[in-house]
N, C-alpha and C positions, 0 to 999 in steps of 0.2 A: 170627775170629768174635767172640772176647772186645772185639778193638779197634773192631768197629765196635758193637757192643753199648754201650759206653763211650761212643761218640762220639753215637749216636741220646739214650742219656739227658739228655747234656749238653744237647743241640738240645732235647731237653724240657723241662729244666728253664729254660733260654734263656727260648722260648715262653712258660711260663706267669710268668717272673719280668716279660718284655714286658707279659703282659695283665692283669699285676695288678696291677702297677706303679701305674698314676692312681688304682685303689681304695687302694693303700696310703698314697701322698700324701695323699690327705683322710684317711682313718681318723688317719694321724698327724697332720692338722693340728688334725680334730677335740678328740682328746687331748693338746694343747697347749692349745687353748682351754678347755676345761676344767679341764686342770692351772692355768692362769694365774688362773682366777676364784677356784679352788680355793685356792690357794698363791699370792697375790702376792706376796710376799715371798721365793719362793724363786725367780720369773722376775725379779724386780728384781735379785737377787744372781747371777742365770747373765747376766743383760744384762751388770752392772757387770762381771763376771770378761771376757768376752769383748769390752766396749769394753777395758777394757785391756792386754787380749793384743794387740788391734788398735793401738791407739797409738800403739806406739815406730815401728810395722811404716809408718802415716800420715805421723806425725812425719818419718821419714827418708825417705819420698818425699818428702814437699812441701819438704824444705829444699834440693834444687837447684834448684828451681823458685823457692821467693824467694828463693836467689843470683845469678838467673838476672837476676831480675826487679829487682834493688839494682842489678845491674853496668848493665843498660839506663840503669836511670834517672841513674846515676854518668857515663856514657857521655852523657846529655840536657843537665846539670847541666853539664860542662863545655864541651859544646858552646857554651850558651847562654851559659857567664862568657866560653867565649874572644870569641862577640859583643859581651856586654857592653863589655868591658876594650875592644875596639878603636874601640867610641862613646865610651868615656868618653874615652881617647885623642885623639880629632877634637877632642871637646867641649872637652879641657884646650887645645889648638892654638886654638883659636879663645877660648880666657876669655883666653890669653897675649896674644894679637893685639890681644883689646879690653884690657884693663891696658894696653901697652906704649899706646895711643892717650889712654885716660882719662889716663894720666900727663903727656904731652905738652901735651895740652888744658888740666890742670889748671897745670901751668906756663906753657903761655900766657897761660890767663885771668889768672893772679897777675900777672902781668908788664902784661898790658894793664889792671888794677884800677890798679895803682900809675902806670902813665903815665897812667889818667885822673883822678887822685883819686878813685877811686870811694868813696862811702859805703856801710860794708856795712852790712847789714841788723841791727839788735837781738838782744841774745838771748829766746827764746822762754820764756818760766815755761809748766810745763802743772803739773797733777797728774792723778793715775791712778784714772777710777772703774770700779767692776765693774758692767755690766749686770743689773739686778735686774729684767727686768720685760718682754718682748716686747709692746707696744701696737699691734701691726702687725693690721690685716683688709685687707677689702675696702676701704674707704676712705680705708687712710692706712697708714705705714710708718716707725712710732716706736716708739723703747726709752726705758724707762723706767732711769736712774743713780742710783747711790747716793750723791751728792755734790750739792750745792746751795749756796744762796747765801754759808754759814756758813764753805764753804771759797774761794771766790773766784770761785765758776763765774756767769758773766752768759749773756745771749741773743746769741747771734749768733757765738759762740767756736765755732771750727773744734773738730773733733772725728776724731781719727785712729787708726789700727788700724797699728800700725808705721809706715811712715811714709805709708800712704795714707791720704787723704781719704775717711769715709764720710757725713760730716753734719754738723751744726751744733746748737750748745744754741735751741731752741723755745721753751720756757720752765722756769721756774727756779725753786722752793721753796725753802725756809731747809734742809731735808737731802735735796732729793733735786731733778733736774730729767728734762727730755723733750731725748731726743737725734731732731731730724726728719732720718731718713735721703735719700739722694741721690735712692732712688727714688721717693718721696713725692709726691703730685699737687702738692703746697703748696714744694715743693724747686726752686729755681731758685738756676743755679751761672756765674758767668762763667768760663768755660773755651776752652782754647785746644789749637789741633790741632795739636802738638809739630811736626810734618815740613813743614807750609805755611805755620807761625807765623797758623792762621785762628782766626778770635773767632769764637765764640758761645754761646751759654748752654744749657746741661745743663738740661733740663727733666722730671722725674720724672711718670710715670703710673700708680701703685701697681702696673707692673708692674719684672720683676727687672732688664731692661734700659732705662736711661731715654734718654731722645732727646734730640738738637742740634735749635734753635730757633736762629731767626736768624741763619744760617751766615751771615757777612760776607763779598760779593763770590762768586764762583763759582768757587771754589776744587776743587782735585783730591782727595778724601777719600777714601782707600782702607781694608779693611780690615786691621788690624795697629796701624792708625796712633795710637799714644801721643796720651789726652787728662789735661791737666792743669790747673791754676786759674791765671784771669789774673786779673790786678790791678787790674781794673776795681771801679770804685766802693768801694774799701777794703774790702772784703770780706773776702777771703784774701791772700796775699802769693802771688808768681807761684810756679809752679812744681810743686805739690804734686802728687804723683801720686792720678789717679782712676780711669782704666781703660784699654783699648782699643777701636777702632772693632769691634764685632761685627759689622754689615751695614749696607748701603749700597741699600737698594731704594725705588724709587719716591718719589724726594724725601726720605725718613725712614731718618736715620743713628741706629742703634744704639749704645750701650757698653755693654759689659761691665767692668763695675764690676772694681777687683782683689779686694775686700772684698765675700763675703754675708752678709748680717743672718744668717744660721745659724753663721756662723765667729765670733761677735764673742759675748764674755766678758768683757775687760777692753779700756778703750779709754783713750785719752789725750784731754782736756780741755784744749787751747793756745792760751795768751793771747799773740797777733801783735803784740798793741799796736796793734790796727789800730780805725776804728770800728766793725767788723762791719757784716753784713748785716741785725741789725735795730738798731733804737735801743734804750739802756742807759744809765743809770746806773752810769759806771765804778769798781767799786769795787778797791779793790787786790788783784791774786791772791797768795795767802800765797809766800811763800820757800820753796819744796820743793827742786826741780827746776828745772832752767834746761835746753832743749835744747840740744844743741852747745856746752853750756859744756865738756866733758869733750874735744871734739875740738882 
């Protein structure tokens, strides 16, 4: 009798601890809110005490997880070098193949210069100005240099970016001149399609790619295809690199310059010895620099 006496109270108290249970949740959350308005300063130091009871307890879960997450990406990182390493690989086979050919060719050509007496070309003087000045809009696609007549710069001197072709000196002040770039409505280039040996001239339309004009004959023009400056009307000397064909559609051949007017900072100023492309009074370029003296 005692034991089930014992056991009905338990069930009692059970019961009323169940239905009074959600009253006491709010009464006690009430009395947090209040304590809190009451005392901020003692719920800001029970928060701090128990974020860092919590911490170490955080801290040491989440470090297998970015172990986890290092070993993946360690795992990603090598996949992608062993990629890597086996492009660079092809790529090293193939710079060897073209070497062992440039060398050959280069031996030839020496070999066939000397049975024709060939005369080689001069050496080049340039000096080096820095771009001061973007003149480029809608109608035109000119930088302004910080070098002019005082150092030897005339009209019509090639103007190159390593060793690409991007323009020509326009005109000229005592310190400073206009470099008119390739793409320039006013920019007309004798140039020549490396792979069919075809003429025609590079004609700029103040847009980023300028167009072939006057393609001589009906030649096979693909895109890829190396264009460079022919030696038509003393202009540039042959050779110089200027871009590649970018498209090929509807009568109207593309290049892509190697040089954009956004890439160019300092440029080289080189005197061919040639008449240029406009008329000048040739005055002497000073003794700086000589191209290809050093090779």
């Amino acid at each position: 009798m005692k034991q089930s006496g014992a056991v009905g109270r338990l069930a009692t108290l059970r019961l009323m601890a169940q239905r009074f249970a959600f009253v006491s949740l709010v009464v006690a959350a009430v009395a947090l809110m209040i304590l809190g308005k009451a005392d901020i300063i003692l719920i800001e130091r029970t928060r701090t005490a128990v974020a860092d009871a919590v911490a170490p307890i955080l801290d040491a879960l989440s470090r297998p997880a970015t172990t986890i997450a290092e070993f993946s990406e360690s795992i990603r990182e090598l996949a992608s070098l062993r990629a890597e390493n086996a492009r660079l690989k092809q790529e090293n086979l193939r710079l060897q193949h073209w070497q062992t050919v440039a060398r050959r060719l280069d031996t030839e050509n020496s070999v066939l210069h000397e049975q024709l007496n060939v005369v080689g070309d001069p050496d080049s003087a340039f000096i080096t100005a820095r771009v001061i000045g973007d003149l480029g809009s809608a109608f035109g696609h000119s930088m302004l240099l910080n070098s002019g007549s005082r150092d030897g710069v005339r009209k019509g001197q090639a103007v190159l970016s390593g060793e690409a072709l991007i323009g020509y000196i326009a005109e000229v002040g005592d310190r400073s001149s206009r470099l008119l770039l390739l793409t320039d409505i006013s920019a007309k280039i004798p140039v020549v399609v490396e792979s069919s040996r075809t003429r025609a001239i590079l004609s700029g339309d103040n847009k980023s790619r300028p167009k072939l004009n006057y393609v001589a004959g009906s030649p096979s023009i693909s895109v890829g295809d190396r264009v460079v400056t022919a030696a038509s009307g003393a202009a540039f000397p042959p050779g110089l690199p200027i871009g590649v064909v970018a498209s090929v559609s509807d009568g109207v051949i593309r290049v892509e310059p190697f040089i954009h007017r956004h890439e160019l900072e300092f440029v080289a100023i080189v005197d061919f010895g040639l008449g240029g492309i406009l008329p000048f009074e040739k005055p002497a370029m000073p003794e700086r620099r000589r191209r290809g003296a050093d090779n």
